[in-house]
Each structure stands twice: as structure tokens, then as C-alpha cells.
KEKE-3310 file (N, C-alpha, C; in steps of 0.2 Angstrom, whole numbers, plus 5000, padded with zeros to 4 digits):
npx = (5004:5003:5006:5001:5004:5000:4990:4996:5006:5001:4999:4988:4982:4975:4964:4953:4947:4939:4934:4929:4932:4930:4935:4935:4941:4939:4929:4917:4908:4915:4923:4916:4915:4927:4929:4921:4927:4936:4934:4925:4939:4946:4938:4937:4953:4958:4963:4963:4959:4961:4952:4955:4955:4965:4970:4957:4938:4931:4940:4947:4934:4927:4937:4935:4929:4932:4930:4932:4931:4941:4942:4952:4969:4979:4989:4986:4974:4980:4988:4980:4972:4980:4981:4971:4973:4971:4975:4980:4982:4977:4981:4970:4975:4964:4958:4949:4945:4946:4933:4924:4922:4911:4900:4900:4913:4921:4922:4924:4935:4943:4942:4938:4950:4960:4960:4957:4943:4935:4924:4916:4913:4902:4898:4881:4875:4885:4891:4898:4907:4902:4893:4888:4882:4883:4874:4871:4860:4863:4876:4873:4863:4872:4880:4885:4890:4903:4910:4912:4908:4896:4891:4883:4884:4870:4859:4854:4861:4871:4863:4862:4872:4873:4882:4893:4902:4897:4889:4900:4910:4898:4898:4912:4910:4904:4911:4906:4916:4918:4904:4911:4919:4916:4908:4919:4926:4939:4950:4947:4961:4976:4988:5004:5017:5029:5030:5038:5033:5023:5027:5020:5013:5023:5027:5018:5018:5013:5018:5018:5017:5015:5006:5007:4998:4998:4991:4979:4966:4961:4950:4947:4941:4928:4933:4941:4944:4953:4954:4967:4977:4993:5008:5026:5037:5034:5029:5017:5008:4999:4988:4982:4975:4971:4961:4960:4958:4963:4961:4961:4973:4974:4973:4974:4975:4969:4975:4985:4986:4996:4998:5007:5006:5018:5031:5046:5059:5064:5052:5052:5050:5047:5035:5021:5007:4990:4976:4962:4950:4939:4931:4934:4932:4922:4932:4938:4937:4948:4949:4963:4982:4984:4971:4966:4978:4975:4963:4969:4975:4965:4959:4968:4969:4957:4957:4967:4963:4951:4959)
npy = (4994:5010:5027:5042:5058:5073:5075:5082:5075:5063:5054:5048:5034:5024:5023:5022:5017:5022:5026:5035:5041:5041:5027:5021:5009:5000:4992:4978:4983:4993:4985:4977:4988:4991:4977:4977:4987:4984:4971:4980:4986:4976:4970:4980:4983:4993:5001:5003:5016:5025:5037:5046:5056:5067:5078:5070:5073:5080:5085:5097:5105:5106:5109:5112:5100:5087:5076:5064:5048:5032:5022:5016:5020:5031:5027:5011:5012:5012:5003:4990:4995:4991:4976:4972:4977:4990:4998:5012:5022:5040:5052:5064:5081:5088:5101:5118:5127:5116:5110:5119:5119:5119:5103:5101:5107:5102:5088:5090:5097:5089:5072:5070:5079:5078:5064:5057:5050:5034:5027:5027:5023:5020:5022:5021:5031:5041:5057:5073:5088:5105:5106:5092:5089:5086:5070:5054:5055:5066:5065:5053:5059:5069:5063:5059:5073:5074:5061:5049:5033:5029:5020:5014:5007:5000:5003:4994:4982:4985:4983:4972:4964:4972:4980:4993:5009:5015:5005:4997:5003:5005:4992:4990:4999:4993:4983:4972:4960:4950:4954:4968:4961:4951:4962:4969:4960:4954:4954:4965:4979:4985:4997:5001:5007:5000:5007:5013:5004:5005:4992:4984:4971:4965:4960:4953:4940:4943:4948:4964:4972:4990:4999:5010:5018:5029:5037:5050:5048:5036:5024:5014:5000:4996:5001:4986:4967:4957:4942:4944:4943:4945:4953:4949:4955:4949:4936:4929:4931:4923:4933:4941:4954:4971:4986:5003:5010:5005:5002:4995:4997:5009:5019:5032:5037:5030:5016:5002:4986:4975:4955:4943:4925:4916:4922:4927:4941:4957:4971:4982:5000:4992:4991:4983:4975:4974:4961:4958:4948:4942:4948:4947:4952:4963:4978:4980:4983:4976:4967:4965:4964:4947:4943:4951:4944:4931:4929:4934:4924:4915:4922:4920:4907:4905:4914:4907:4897:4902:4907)
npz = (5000:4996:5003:5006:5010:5007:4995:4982:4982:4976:4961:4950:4944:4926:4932:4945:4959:4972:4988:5004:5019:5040:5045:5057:5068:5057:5054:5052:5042:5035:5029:5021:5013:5006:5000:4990:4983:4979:4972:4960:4953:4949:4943:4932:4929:4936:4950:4969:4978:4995:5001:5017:5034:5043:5054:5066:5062:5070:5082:5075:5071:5084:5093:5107:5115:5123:5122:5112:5106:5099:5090:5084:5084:5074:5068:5068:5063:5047:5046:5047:5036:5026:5028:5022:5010:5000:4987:4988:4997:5005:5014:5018:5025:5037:5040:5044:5032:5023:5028:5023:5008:4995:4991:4976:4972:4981:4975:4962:4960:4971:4970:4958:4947:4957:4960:4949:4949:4943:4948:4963:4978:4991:5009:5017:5022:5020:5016:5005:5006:5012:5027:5023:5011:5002:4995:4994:4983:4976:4969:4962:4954:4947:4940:4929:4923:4931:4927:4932:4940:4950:4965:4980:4996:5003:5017:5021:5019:5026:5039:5041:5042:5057:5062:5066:5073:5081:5091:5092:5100:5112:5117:5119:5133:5138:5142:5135:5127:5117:5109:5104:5098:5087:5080:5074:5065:5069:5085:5097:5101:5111:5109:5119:5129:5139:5155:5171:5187:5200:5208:5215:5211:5209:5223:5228:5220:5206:5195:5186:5170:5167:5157:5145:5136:5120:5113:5119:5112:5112:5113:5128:5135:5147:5164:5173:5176:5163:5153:5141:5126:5124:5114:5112:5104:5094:5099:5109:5122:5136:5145:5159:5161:5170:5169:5177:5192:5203:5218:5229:5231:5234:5223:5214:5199:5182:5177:5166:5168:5165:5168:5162:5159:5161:5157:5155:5159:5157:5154:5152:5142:5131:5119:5118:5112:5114:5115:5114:5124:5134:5145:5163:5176:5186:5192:5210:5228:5236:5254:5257:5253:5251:5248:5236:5229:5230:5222:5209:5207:5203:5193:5185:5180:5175:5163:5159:5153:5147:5135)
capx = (5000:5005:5005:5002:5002:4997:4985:4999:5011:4998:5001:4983:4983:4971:4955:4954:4941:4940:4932:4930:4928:4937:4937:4937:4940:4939:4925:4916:4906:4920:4928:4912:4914:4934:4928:4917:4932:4944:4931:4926:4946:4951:4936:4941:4960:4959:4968:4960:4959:4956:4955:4951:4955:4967:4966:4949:4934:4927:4946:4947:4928:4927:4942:4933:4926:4939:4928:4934:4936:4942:4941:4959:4975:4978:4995:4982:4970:4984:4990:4974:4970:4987:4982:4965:4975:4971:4982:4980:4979:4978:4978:4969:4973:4957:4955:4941:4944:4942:4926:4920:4921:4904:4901:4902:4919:4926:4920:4928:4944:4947:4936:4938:4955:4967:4961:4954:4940:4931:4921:4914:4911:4902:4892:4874:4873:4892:4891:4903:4905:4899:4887:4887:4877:4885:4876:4873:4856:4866:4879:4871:4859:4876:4886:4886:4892:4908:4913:4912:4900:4893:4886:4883:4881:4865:4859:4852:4869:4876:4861:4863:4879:4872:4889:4893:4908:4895:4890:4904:4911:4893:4897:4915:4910:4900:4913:4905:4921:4915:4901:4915:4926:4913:4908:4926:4932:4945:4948:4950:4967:4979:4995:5007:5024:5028:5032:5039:5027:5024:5027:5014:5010:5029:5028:5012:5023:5011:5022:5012:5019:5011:5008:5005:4996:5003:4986:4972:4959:4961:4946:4948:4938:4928:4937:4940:4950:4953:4959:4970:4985:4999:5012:5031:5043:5030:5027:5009:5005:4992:4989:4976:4975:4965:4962:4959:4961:4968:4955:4965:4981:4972:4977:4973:4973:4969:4983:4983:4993:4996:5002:5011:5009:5024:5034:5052:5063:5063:5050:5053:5052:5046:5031:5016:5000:4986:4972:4956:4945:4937:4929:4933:4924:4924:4938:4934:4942:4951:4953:4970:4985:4982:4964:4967:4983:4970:4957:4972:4975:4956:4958:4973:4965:4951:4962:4973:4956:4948:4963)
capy = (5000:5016:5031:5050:5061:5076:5076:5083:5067:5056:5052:5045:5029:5027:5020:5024:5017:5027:5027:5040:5041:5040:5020:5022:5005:4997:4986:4972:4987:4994:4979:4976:4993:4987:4971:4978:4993:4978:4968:4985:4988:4969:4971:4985:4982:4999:5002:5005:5022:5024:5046:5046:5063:5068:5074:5069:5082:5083:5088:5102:5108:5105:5107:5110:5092:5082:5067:5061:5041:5033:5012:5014:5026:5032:5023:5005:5011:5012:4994:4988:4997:4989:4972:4971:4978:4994:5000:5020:5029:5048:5056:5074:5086:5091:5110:5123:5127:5110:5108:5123:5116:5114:5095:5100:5107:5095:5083:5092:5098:5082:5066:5072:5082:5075:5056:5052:5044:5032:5023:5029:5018:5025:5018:5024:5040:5046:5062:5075:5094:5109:5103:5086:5092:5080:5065:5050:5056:5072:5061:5048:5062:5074:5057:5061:5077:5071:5056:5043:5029:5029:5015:5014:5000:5000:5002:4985:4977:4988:4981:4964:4964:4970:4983:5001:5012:5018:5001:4994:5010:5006:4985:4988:5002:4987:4976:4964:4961:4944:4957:4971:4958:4951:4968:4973:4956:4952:4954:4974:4978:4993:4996:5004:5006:4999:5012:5011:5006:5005:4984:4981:4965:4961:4960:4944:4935:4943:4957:4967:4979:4995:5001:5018:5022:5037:5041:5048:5049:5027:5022:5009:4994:4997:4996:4977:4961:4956:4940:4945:4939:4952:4951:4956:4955:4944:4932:4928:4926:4923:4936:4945:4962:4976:4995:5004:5013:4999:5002:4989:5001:5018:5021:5039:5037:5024:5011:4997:4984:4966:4950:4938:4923:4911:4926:4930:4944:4964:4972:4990:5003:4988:4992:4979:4974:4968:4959:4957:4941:4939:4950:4941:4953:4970:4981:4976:4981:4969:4968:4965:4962:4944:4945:4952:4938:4925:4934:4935:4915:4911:4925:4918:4901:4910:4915:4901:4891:4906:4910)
capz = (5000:4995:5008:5002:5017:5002:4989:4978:4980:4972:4955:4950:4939:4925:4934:4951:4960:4977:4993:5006:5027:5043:5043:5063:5070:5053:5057:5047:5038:5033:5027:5017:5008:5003:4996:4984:4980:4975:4966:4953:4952:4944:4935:4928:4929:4940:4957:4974:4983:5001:5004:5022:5033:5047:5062:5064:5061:5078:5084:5071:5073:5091:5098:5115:5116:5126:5123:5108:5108:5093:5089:5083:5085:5066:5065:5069:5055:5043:5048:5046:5032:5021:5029:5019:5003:4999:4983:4989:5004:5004:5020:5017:5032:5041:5041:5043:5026:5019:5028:5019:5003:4994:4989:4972:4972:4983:4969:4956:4962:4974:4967:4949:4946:4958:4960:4944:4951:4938:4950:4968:4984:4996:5015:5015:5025:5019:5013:5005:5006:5017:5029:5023:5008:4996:4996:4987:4977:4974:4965:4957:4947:4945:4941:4919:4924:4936:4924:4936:4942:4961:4969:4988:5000:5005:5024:5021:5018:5034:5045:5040:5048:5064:5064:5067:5078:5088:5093:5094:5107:5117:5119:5126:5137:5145:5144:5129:5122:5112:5105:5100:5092:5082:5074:5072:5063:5075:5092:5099:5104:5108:5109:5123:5130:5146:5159:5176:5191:5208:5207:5221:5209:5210:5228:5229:5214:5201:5192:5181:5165:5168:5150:5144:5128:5117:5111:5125:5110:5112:5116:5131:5137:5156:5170:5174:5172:5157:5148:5134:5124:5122:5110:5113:5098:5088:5104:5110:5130:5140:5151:5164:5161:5171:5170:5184:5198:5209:5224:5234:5234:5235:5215:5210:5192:5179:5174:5163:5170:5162:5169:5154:5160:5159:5155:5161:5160:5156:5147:5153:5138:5126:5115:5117:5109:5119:5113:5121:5123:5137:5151:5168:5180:5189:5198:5216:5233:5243:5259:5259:5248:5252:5248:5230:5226:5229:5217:5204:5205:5201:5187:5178:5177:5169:5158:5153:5149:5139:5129)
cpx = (5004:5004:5007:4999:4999:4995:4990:5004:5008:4997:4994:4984:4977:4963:4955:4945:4940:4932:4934:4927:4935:4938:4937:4937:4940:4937:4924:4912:4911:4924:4922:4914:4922:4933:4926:4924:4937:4940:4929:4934:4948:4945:4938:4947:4963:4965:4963:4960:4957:4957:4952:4956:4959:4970:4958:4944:4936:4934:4946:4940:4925:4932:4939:4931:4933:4936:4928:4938:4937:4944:4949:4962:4974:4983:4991:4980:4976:4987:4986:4972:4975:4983:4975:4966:4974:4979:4986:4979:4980:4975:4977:4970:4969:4958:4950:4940:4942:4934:4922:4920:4914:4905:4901:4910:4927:4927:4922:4936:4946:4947:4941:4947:4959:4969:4961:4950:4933:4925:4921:4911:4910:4897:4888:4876:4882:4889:4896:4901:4905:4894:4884:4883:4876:4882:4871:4867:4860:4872:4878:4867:4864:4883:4889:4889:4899:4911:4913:4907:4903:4888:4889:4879:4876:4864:4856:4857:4871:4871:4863:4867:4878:4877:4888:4897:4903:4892:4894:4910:4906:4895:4905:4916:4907:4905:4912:4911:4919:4909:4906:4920:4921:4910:4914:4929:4936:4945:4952:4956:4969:4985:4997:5014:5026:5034:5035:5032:5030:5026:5024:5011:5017:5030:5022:5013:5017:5014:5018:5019:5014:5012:5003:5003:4997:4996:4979:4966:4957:4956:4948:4942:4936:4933:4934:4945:4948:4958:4961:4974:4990:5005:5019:5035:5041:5027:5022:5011:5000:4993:4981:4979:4969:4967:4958:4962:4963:4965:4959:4971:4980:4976:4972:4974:4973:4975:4980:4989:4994:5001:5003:5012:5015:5030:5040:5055:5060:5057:5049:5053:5052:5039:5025:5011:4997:4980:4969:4951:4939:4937:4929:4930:4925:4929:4933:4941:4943:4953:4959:4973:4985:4975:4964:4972:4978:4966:4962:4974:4969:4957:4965:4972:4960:4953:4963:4964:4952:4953:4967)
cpy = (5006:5023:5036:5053:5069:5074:5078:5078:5061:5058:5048:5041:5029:5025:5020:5022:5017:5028:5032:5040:5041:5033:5021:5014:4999:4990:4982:4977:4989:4990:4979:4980:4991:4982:4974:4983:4986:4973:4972:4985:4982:4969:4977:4986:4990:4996:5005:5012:5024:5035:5045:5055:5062:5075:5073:5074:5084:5086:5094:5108:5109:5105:5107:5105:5090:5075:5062:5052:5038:5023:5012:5022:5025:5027:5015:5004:5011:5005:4991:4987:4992:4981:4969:4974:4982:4997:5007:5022:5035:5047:5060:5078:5089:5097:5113:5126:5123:5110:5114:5124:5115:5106:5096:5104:5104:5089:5085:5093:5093:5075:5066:5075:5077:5069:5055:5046:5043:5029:5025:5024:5022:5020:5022:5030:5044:5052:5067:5083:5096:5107:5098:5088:5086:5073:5060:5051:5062:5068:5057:5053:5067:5069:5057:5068:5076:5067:5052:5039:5030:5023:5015:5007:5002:4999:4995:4984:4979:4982:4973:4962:4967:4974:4991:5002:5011:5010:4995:4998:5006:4998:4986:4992:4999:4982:4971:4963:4953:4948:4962:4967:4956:4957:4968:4963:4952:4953:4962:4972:4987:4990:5001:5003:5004:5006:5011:5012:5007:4997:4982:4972:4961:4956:4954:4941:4938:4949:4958:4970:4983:4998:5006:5018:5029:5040:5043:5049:5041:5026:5015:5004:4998:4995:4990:4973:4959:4949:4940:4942:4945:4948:4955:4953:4949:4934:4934:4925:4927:4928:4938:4951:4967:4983:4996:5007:5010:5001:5000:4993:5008:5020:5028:5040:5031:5021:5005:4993:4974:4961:4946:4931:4919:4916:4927:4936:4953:4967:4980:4995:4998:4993:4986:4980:4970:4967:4957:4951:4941:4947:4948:4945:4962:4972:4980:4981:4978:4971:4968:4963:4952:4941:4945:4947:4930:4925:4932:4929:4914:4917:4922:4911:4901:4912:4909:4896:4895:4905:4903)
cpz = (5000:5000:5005:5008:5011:4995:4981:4976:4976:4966:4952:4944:4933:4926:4940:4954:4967:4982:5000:5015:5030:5044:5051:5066:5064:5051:5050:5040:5033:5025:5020:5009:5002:4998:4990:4981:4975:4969:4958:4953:4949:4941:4928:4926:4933:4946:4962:4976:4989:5003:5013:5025:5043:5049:5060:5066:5068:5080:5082:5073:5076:5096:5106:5118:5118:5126:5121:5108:5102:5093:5087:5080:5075:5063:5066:5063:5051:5041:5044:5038:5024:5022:5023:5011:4997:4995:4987:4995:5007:5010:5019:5023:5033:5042:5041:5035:5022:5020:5026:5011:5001:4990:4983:4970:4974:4978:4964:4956:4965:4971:4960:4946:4950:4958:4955:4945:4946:4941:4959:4972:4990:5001:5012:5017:5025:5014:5010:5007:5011:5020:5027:5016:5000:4995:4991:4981:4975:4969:4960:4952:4945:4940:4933:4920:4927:4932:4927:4941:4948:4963:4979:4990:5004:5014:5024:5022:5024:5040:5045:5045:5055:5066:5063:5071:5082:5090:5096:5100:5111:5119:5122:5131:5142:5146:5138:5124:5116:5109:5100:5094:5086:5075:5071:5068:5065:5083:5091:5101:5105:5110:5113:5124:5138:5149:5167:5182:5196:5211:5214:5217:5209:5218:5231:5222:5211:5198:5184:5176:5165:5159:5148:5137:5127:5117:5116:5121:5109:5115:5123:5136:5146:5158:5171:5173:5167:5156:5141:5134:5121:5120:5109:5107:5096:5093:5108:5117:5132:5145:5154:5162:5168:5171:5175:5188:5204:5216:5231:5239:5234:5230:5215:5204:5190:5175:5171:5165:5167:5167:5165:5160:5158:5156:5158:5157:5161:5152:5148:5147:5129:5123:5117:5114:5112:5113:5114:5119:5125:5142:5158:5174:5183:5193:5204:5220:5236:5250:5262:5252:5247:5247:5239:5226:5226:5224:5209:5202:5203:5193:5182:5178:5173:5162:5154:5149:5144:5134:5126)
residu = (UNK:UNK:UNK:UNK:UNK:UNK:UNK:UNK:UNK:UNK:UNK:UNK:UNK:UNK:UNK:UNK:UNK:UNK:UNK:UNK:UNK:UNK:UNK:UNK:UNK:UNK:UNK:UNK:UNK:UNK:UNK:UNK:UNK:UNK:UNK:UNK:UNK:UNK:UNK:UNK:UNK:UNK:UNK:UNK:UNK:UNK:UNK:UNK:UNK:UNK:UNK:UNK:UNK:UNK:UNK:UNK:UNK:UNK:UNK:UNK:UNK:UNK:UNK:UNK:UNK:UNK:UNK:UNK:UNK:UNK:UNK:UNK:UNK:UNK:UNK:UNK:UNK:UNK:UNK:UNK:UNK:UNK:UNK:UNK:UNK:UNK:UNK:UNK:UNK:UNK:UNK:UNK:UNK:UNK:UNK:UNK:UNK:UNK:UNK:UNK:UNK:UNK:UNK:UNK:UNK:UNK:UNK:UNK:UNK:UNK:UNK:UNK:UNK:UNK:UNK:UNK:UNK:UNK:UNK:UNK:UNK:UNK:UNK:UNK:UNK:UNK:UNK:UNK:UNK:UNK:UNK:UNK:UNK:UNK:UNK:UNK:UNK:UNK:UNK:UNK:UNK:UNK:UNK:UNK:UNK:UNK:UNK:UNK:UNK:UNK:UNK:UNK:UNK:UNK:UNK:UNK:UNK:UNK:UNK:UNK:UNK:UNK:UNK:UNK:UNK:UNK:UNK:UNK:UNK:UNK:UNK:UNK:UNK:UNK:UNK:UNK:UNK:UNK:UNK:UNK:UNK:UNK:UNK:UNK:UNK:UNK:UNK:UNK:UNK:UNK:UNK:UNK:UNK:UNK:UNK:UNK:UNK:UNK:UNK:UNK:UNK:UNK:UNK:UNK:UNK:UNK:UNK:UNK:UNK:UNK:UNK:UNK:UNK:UNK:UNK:UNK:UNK:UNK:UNK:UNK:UNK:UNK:UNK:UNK:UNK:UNK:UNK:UNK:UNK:UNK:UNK:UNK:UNK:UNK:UNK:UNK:UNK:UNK:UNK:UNK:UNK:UNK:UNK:UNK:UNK:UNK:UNK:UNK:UNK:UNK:UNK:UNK:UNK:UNK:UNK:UNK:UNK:UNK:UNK:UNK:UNK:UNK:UNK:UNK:UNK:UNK:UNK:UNK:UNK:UNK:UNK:UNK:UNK:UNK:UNK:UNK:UNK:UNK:UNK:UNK:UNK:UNK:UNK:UNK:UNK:UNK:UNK:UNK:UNK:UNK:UNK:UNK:UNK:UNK:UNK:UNK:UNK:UNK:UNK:UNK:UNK:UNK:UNK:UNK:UNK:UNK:UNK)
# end
């Protein structure tokens, strides 16, 4: 996959067939709309295009909003985006300017001029333009004038699938991580860097990695334990996870902290990726540190048998 951080680096091939959003989470919808992008392009002998847009609006149009939660860090989606086999992916940088474009000359100078787009794939309720204005009946009867077909996945085809960000945001704010992963394809995951802790899990033999994500717009799973599999320099373990405010140890902010089992040595200042399974129950306090290393035994047997 090819990467254009401006619109003027790309070189447009001669049959382009172009699809347009934030892809947030790059669920099974998503995936849908790809399929189809890849099947017009080898009918055609064209090449994919994916235009998606960064930073994301709400950021730009809202910066007061601190609420911003997002299914995957930008550099995930890109991953993602490569692994599904997307020829093209133009990042457009989000500005207040762009978003004052009308949808017909966002479609003429962007669409039309820069991509060479012969063929458009659009979800149902995407829109382009100034206040959304551009959208898919606005295309299809403008679509002789533009030079290029427009078909859209019908909100049937989306419902079917039972998938959407925003439901997939709402099932792991509860925890349903076997509902989030099923929309999403795969299982959730993020990525972090391990940080120094307070090693209070060193101290009843379960030593945790406290791990810091870079990005705070990363959506994350309830507080909770968690069984996941975390992966250090391409090696998969079983682990317990939990976020949280560690109740137990008078914790004052929320930490993510994992135990690997079977794991030995350093992992200070590594990189990991976690990957989520299994919900095993709520943060809790314990009466003692005691109390809580018993709790941690009954949760990593939980574990080894889900994962």
C-alpha cells in the first residue's frame, strides 16, 4: 500500500476506484465497503483508493470536546487498512477550510482532478461537502456530469451485519468484548509502551507491566479484568489484564497493567500489543493484599482456559 500524506504526492493511475471516510475501528462494515472497492478495480484492471482525513473532524471543529474516543490510533488504522489491501491511501489534512468546501467542488477539484475517480464507493449515510450536503442522490443524478459511476452500500447490507463504531464503542464500554470483536472482525486491541510502576503485583509474585498508551483519544475497554494475549517481539501470552484505579492500593489514576503469564525477564520501555478476549469481572476492593493475590490466582486460570 502506497502512503500520500498530500493530495499533491499522488500520481493518480488510470482508473481509480475510490472510497472516502474516517474508517474508525475498521469494522466488518468497513471491510464490506473494501471488498466491493477491490472487486470494481480487477474488473476493471483499475487500482483501489482509500481518501480518508486527518486529524479527525470533531478535533478540528470541536476542539473544546475532550471526549473524543476513537476504535483505533491512526497509525492501527493504517496497519489495518494495508492488511485488507488497499492500493492507495491519501491522508487529506482536516481543516476549517476544507470543511467549507461545497460538495460540488470538493468533487471536482478532489474526486475528479486530483484522484481520477472512475468509480465511487460510498456507505449509505456518507456524505461530501459543506454541511454534509453532498450526498449519494446528489451524486448519482450529478454522476454524467463528474465522469464517474457511484454505487453505495445500501443500509440494508450495513444492517445485516448488525455493525457500526458507535455500537461497537457502546458493547465495550459494558465490557461485551466477544460482541465488539465480532463487529470489528478480529479481536480489539491497543498498543502501549511499558512504563515504570509502583510493582505492588511484584511484591504477591504477580508482576504486572504498567503500560502507557501514546494516544488519550484510544478508546479503552471498562474498568475490569481482562483476559487477553499480548504480544512482545511477535510472541503471544496469555495474560490477565486490568484498568483501573487499583482500589485495593488507594490508586489515584487509571493504569493498565498486564500480567504475561509464563513470561520472564525485562520488558521496561518495550512496545506491546494487547488483545482482548474475554471480560473476567469488575475492579473490586480487597481487603488485603492477600485477599486480592487469591482473586488474581482464580483470574489467571480463567484466563489460561479462555485464551
Amino acid at each position: 500500500m502506497k502512503i500520500y500524506q498530500q493530495l499533491t504526492d499522488f500520481q493518480p493511475p488510470t482508473y481509480s476506484v475510490v472510497t472516502s471516510g474516517t474508517f474508525d475501528g475498521v469494522h466488518l462494515g468497513h471491510q464490506k465497503i473494501l471488498k466491493r472497492l477491490k472487486e470494481i478495480a480487477q474488473k476493471n484492471q483499475g487500482e483501489t483508493v482509500l481518501l480518508t482525513y486527518w486529524p479527525h473532524p470533531r478535533l478540528v471543529l470541536r476542539p473544546e470536546e475532550k471526549s473524543l474516543q476513537l476504535l483505533s490510533a491512526f497509525e492501527e488504522k493504517v496497519e489495518l487498512l494495508e492488511r485488507l489491501g488497499v492500493d492507495h491511501l491519501i491522508i487529506l489534512p482536516f481543516t476549517k477550510e476544507l470543511s467549507q468546501m461545497s460538495s460540488e467542488e470538493f468533487i471536482r477539484e478532489i474526486l475528479v482532478n486530483r484522484i481520477n475517480t472512475k468509480s465511487l464507493i460510498i456507505g449509505y449515510d456518507h456524505k461530501f461537502g459543506k454541511n454534509r450536503e453532498g450526498s449519494f442522490e446528489y451524486l448519482q443524478s450529478h454522476s454524467h456530469l463528474f465522469g464517474f459511476e457511484i454505487e453505495e452500500i445500501s443500509r440494508q447490507d450495513v444492517d445485516d451485519l448488525g455493525v457500526s463504531s458507535t455500537k461497537i464503542r457502546s458493547a465495550l464500554a459494558l465490557g461485551a468484548i466477544s460482541t465488539a470483536n465480532k463487529y470489528l472482525g478480529r479481536p480489539y486491541f491497543l498498543r502501549g509502551k511499558v512504563v515504570k510502576g509502583h510493582q505492588i503485583g511484584r511484591s504477591i509474585g504477580f508482576p504486572t507491566a504498567n503500560i502507557q498508551v501514546k494516544e488519550d483519544y484510544k478508546l479503552l475497554p471498562r474498568d475490569g479484568a481482562y483476559a487477553v494475549v499480548t504480544e512482545v517481539d511477535s510472541i503471544r501470552y496469555k495474560t490477565i489484564l486490568n484498568i483501573g484505579d487499583r482500589p485495593t492500593v488507594s490508586g489515584k489514576e487509571k493504569t493498565i497493567e498486564a500480567h504475561l503469564i509464563d513470561f520472564e525477564g525485562d520488558l521496561y520501555d518495550q512496545n506491546l500489543q494487547i488483545y482482548f478476549h474475554e471480560f473476567l469481572r469488575e475492579e473490586h476492593r480487597f481487603e488485603s493484599l492477600d485477599a486480592l493475590k487469591n482473586q488474581l490466582l482464580v483470574d489467571r486460570e480463567r484466563a489460561i482456559l479462555l485464551l
